[in-house]
N, C-alpha and C positions, 0 to 999 in steps of 0.2 A: 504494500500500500504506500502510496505516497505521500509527499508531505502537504502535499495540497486536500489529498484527499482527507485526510488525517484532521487538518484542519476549517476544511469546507462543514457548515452548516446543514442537517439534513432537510431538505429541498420540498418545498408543498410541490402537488400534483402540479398546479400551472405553472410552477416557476420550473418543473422540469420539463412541462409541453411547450414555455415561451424556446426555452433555452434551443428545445429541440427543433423548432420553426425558425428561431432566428435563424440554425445551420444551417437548416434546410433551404431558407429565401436568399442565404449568401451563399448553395450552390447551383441555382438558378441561372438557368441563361442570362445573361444580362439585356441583351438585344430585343427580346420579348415578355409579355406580359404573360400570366399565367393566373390562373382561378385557383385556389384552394379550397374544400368544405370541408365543414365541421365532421364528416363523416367520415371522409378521407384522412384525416389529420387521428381523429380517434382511432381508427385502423393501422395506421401506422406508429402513433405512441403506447397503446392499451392505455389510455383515458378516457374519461367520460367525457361527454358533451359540457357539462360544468367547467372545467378546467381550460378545458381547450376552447370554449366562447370566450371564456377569461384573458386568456393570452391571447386570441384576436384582440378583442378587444387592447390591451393593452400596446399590440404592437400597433395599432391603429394610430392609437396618441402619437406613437414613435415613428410615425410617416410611413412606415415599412411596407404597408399594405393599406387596403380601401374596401370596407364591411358593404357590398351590394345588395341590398335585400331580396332574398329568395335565388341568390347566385352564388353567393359564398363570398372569399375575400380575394379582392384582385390584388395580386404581387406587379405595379407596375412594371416598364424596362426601364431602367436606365442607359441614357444616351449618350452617345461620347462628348456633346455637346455640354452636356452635365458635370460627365467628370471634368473635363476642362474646367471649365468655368468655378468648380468648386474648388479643385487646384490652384490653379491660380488666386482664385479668392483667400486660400488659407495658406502658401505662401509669402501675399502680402502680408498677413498680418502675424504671422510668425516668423518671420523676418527681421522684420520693429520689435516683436516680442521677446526674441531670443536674445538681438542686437542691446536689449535695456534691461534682460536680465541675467546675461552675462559678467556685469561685476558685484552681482548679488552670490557668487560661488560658493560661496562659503553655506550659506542658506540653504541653496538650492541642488547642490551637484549632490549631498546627500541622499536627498529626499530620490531626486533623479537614478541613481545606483539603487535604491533599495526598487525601484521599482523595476528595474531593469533585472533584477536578481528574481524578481515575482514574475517577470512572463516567461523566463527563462524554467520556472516548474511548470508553465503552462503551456508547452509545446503542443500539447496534443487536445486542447480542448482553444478552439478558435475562437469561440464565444468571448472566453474570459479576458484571451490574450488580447483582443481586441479591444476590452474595453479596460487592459488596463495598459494601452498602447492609449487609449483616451486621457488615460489618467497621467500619461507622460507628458502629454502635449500641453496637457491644461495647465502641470507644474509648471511650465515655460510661461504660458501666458497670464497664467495670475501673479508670478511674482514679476513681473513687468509693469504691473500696477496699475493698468489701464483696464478700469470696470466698461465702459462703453465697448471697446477690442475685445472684452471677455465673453461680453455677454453674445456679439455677435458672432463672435468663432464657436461658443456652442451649438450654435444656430446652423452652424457648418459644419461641423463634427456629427450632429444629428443625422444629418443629409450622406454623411459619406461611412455609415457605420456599416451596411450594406457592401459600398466599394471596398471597404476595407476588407470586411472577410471576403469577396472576390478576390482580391490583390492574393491575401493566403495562401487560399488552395489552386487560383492559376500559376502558381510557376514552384516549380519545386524548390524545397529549401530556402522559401523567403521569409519565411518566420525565422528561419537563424538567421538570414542577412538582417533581418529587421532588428534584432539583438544587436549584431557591432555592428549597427549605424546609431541604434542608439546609443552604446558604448562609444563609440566617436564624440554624438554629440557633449555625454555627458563630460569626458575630456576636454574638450575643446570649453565648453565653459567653467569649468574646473580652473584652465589656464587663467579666464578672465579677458581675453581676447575677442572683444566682440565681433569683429571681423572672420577669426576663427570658427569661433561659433554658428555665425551665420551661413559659412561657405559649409561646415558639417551637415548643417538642417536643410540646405539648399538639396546636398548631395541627397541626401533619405528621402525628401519630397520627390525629386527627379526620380530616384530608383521604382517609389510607388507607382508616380504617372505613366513611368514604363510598363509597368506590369499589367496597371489598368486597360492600359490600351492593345493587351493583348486578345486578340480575339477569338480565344476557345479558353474552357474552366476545367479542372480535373476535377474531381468531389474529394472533397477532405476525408482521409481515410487513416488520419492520426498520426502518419509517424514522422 
């Protein structure tokens, strides 16, 4: 058993049918739309309809998907016109972000390494890594101290939680590139060199946008 395991919380019925939907809708085509029902989701979890209305529901909030009545829930596409644009969008503003809280080091490259050591047990569950691949980015931009930039980059982080577990499981072995890139970053700010820092976060953004734009997905198969 592992250490994550060891330490994970044991899981209500919806929060193990979201978990299993999120993987699910991040190994979707991206190109097309697709329906999901409540019928179909309970056949493939062993949940009941409770549970799994629930986690629609929830992933509803979370943009992920769109409750059609009497159709089930539509899994939009995501278009490259989208990823672009939210790349670009959260380049900008982690850029400035990283660039102003690079001589907060002392603060931050801590907090930055511990989290970098937590996805690193979560190689095999996309889900988690993913979000706490969120929770690296946001260290960057909260301690850069601009709440306006914060609240909007959530706003984009939302939108690309999807891309992100695409990025995952289309190319092989990019959950460990995604490890020493963020290892990079956290060095590079560690230095204090905000120039540094930002050419590190530039380079991990670039590697992402690549991947995105690749055009076939494998299915996440854990290892």
């Amino acid at each position: 058993m592992s250490r994550t395991q060891r330490v994970r919380p044991r899981e209500s019925a919806q929060d193990v049918t979201y978990r299993w939907l999120k993987r699910h809708i991040g190994s979707l085509p991206r190109q097309e739309g697709t329906f999901l029902t409540e019928a179909e989701v309970c056949e493939a979890t062993g949940m009941s309809r409770t549970p799994v209305r629930e986690a629609l529901l929830r992933l509803e909030t979370e943009g992920f998907l769109k409750i059609m009545p009497k159709k089930g829930a539509f899994v939009p596409p995501v278009s490259d016109a989208e990823i672009e644009a939210v790349m670009q969008a959260r380049e900008l503003v982690e850029d400035w972000c990283v660039r102003h809280a690079a001589p907060l080091a002392e603060e931050l490259a801590p907090e930055l390494a511990e989290l970098v050591g937590r996805q690193e047990e979560l190689l095999d569950d996309p889900v988690e890594f993913i979000e706490c691949d969120r929770a690296f980015h946001r260290a960057i931009v909260r301690t850069a101290g601009n709440p306006v930039l914060a609240e909007f980059y959530e706003s984009l982080r939302d939108r690309q939680v999807r891309m992100g577990l695409r990025a995952i499981a289309a190319a092989e072995d990019r959950a460990r590139v995604v490890l020493a890139e963020h290892g990079a970053i956290v060095e590079a700010i560690r230095s204090g060199d905000p120039l540094r820092a930002a050419q590190a976060l530039a380079a991990h953004l670039d590697g992402t946008l690549t991947v995105l734009r690749l055009p076939s997905v494998a299915n996440w198969d854990g290892r």
